[in-house]
ROTORBA-931164 format. One record per residue (C-alpha): residue number from 1; residue in three letters; x, y, z. Coordinates in steps of 0.1 Angstrom, whole numbers, m for minus. Layout:
[NUM, ALA, [X, Y, Z]] ...
//
This chain:
[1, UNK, [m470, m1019, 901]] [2, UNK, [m498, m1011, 883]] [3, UNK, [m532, m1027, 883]] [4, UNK, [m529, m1038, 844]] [5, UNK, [m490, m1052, 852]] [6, UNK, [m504, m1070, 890]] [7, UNK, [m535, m1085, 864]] [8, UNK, [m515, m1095, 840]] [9, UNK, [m488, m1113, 863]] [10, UNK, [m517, m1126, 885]] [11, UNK, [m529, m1144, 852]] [12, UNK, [m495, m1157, 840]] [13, UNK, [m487, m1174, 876]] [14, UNK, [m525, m1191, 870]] [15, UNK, [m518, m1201, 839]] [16, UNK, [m486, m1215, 848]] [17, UNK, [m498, m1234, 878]] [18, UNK, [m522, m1248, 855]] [19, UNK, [m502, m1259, 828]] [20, UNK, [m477, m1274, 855]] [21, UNK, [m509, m1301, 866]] [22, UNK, [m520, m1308, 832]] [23, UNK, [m484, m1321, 823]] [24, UNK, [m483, m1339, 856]] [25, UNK, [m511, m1355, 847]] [26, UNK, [m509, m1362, 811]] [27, UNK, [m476, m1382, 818]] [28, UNK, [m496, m1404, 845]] [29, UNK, [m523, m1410, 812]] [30, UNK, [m498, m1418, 788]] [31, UNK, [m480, m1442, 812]] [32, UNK, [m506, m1461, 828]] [33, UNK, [m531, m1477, 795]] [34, UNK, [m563, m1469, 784]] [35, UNK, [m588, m1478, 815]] [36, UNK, [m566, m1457, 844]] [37, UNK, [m556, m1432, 817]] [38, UNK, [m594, m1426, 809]] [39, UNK, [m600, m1422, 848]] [40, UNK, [m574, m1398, 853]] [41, UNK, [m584, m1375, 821]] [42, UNK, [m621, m1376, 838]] [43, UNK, [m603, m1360, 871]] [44, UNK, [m613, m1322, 869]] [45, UNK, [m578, m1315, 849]] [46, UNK, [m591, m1281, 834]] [47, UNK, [m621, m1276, 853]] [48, UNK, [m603, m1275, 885]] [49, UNK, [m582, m1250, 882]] [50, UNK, [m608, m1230, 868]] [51, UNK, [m628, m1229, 894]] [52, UNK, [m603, m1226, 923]] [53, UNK, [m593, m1192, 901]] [54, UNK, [m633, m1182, 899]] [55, UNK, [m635, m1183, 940]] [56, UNK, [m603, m1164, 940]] [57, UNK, [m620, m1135, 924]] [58, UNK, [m657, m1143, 929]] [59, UNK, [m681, m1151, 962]] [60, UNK, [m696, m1184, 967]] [61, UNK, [m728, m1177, 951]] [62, UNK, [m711, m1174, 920]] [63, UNK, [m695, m1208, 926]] [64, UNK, [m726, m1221, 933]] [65, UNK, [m745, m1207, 904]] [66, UNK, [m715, m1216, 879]] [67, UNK, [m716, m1255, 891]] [68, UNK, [m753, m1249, 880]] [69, UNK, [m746, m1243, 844]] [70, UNK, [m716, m1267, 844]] [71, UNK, [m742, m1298, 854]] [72, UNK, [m761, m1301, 821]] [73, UNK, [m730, m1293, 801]] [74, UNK, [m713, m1323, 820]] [75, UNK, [m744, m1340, 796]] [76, UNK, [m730, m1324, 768]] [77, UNK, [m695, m1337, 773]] [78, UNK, [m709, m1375, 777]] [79, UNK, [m730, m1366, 743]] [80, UNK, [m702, m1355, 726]] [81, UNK, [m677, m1381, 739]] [82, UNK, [m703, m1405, 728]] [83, UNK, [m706, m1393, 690]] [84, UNK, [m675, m1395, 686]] [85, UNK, [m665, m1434, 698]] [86, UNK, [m689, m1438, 672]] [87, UNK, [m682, m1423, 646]] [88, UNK, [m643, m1426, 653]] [89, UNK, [m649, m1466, 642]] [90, UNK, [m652, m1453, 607]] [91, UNK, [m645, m1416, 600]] [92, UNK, [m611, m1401, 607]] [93, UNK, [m607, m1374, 632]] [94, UNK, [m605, m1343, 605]] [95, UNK, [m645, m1357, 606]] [96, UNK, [m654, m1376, 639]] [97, UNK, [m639, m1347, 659]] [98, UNK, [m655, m1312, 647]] [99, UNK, [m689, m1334, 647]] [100, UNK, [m686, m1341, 679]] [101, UNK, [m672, m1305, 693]] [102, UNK, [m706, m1290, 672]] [103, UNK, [m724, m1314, 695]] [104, UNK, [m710, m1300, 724]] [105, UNK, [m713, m1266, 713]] [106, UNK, [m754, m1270, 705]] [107, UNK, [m755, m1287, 740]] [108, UNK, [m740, m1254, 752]] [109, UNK, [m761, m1232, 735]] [110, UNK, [m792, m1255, 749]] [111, UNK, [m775, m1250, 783]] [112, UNK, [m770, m1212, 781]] [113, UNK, [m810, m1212, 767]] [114, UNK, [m830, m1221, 799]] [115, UNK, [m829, m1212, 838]] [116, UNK, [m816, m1246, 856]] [117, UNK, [m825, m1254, 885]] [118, UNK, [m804, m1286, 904]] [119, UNK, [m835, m1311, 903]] [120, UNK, [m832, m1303, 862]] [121, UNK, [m794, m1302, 858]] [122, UNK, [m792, m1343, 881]] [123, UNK, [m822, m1353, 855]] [124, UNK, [m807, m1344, 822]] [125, UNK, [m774, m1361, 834]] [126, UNK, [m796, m1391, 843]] [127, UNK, [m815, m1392, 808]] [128, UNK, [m781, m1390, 785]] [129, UNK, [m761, m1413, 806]] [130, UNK, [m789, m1440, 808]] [131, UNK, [m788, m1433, 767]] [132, UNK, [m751, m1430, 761]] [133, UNK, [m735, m1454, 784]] [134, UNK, [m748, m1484, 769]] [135, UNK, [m735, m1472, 739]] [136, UNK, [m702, m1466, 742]] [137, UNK, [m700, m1494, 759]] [138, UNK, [m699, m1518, 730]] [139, UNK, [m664, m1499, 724]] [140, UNK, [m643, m1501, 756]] [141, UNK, [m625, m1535, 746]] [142, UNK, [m595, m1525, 724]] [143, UNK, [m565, m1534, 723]] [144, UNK, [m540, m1506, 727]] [145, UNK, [m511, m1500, 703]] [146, UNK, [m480, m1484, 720]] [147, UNK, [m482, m1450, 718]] [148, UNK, [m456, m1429, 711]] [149, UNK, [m451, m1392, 726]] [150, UNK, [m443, m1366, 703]] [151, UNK, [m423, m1331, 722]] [152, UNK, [m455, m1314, 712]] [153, UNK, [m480, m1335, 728]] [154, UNK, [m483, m1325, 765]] [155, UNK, [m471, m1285, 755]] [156, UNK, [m501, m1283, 734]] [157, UNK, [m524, m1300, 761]] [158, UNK, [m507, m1271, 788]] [159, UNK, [m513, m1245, 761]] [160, UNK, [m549, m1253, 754]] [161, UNK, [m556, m1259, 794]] [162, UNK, [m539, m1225, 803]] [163, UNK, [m557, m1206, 780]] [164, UNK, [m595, m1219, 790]] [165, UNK, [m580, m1208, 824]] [166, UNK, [m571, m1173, 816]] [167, UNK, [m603, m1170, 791]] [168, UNK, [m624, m1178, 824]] [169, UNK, [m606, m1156, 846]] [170, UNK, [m607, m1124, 822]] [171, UNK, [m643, m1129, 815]] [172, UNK, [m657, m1139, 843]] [173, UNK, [m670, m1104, 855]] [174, UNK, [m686, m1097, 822]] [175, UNK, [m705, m1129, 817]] [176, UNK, [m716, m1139, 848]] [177, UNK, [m717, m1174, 864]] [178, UNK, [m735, m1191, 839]] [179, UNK, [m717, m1185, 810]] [180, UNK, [m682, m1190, 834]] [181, UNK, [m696, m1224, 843]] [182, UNK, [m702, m1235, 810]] [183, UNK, [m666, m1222, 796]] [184, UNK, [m649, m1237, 827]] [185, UNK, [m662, m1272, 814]] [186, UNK, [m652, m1269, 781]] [187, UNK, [m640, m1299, 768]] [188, UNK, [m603, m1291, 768]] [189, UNK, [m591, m1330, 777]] [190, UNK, [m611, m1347, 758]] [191, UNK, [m608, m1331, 725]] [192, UNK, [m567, m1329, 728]] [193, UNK, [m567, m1367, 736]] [194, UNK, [m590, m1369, 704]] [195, UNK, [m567, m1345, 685]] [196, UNK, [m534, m1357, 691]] [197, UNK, [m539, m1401, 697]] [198, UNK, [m566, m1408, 665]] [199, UNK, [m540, m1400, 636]] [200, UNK, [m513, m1419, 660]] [201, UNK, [m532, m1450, 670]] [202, UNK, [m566, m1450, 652]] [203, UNK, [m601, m1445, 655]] [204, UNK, [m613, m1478, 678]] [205, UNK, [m584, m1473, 700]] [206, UNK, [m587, m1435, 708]] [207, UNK, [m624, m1441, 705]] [208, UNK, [m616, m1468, 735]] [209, UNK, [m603, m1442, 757]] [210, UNK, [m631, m1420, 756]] [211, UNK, [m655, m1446, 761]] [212, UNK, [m640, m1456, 790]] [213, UNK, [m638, m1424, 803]] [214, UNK, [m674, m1421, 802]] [215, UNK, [m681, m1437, 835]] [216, UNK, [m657, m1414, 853]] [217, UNK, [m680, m1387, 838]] [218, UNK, [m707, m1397, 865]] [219, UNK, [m684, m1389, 897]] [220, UNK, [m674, m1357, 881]] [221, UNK, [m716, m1350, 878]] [222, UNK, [m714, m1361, 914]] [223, UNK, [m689, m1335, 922]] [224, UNK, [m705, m1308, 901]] [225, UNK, [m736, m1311, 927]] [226, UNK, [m713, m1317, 956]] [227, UNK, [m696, m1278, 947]] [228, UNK, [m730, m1265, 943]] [229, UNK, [m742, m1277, 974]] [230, UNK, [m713, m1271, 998]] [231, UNK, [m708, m1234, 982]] [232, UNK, [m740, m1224, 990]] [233, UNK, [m735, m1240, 1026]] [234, UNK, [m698, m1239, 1035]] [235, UNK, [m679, m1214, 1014]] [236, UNK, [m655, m1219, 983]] [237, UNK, [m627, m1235, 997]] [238, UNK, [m644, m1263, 1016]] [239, UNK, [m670, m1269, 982]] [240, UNK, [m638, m1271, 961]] [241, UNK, [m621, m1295, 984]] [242, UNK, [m655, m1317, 990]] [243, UNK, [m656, m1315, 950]] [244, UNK, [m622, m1326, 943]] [245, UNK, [m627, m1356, 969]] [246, UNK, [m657, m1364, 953]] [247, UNK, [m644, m1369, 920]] [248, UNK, [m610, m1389, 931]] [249, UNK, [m626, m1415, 958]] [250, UNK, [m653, m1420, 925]] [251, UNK, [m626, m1429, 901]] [252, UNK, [m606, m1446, 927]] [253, UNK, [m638, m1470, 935]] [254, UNK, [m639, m1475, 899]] [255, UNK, [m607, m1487, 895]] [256, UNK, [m606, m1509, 926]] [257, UNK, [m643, m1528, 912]] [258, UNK, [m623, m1531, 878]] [259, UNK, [m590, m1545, 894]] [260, UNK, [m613, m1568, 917]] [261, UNK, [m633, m1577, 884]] [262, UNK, [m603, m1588, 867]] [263, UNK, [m592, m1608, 893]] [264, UNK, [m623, m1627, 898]] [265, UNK, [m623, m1630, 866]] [266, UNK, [m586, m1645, 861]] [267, UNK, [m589, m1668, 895]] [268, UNK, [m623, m1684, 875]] 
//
């Protein structure tokens, strides 16, 4: 085989791996309401396999300097998330989306403008949650319509997933790690969820989701640092795994205060 034809199936059998999780969990987010299904679409969904794919290819220094440039555009992600619950109360989303992916896109070219250090990347996550959370907090009590899957849906959220994937892989060894950590984080979840819900269920509803996804947003910073750490320390495949733990037992602890919340709250 030759090395063009191994690349090029070595890419498709990524792609499709990836695609295969992202329908896995889209179904558990469309099934399971607007709190767990905001949890789940914080889980590293298209990060993850990102990454596992850069440490296939890459040493763990990369890893480690990629989770640096991925920390402050975790930031950007909260920023644009929060823009948009805002303006999503109002605007439709041919106008409350594109503002709020040229957020995102200023934050990365912010991100891709200075040398960060960890100390840097932990205090700009602190600064723009301590801003943003209270904020879209005001929007996190909806109540949610019954939405209804269309046979695009979770195709075009594989699609969109698989192709940041294969984007990261091919240019990976011409950009560098910092650029490859900010790609990896692009916003892929987010802005499909905004995409395809807002013209099915409205602005405040979608808007809903996304604001409560924010909080899951902290555990994955937590697991940004967690990679960076443990890659410098233990190698790729333990940083990953540490990661990925990170970012579950965080969304799990969320759920289980909320579930306990409601029940104290019900038993009162």
């Amino acid at each position: 085989m030759s090395p063009d034809l191994h690349f090029l199936s070595v890419l498709a059998l990524r792609m499709a791996i990836t695609a295969a999780f992202v329908i896995s969990a889209s179904i558990i987010t469309e099934r399971s309401g607007p709190v767990i299904g905001a949890l789940v679409a914080t889980l590293p969904i298209s990060a993850g396999p990102s990454y596992v794919f850069l440490a296939l290819d890459h040493d763990a220094a990369f890893i480690a300097q990629s989770a640096l440039a991925s920390l402050p555009i975790n930031a950007a992600t909260v920023v644009m998330g929060t823009i948009y619950v805002v303006l999503a109360q109002r605007f439709g989303v041919v106008i409350s989306l594109p503002v709020a992916m040229l957020a995102w896109l200023a934050g990365a070219v912010a991100v891709r403008s200075f040398q960060w250090t960890l100390a840097g990347g932990i205090l700009v996550n602190i600064v723009v949650f301590a801003v943003c959370l209270p904020v879209a907090q005001r929007f996190r009590a909806v109540k949610m319509p019954l939405i209804t899957r269309r046979w695009y849906d979770i195709p075009l959220r594989a699609a969109l997933v698989a192709t940041l994937v294969a984007t990261v892989v091919t240019l990976s060894n011409r950009v560098g790690p910092a650029v490859s950590g900010i790609i990896a984080l692009f916003p892929v979840v987010y802005s499909s969820l905004m995409l395809i819900l807002q013209p099915r269920i409205g602005g405040p509803a979608t808007a809903a989701v996304i604001a409560n996804g924010s909080w899951g947003l902290i555990g994955f910073a937590i697991a940004i640092v967690a990679l960076h750490l443990a890659a410098l320390h233990l190698g790729s495949p333990a940083a990953l795994s540490l990661a990925l733990a990170t970012g579950v037992g965080w969304n799990l602890g969320l759920w289980l205060f909320g579930r306990s919340k409601r029940s104290a709250l019900r038993s009162s």
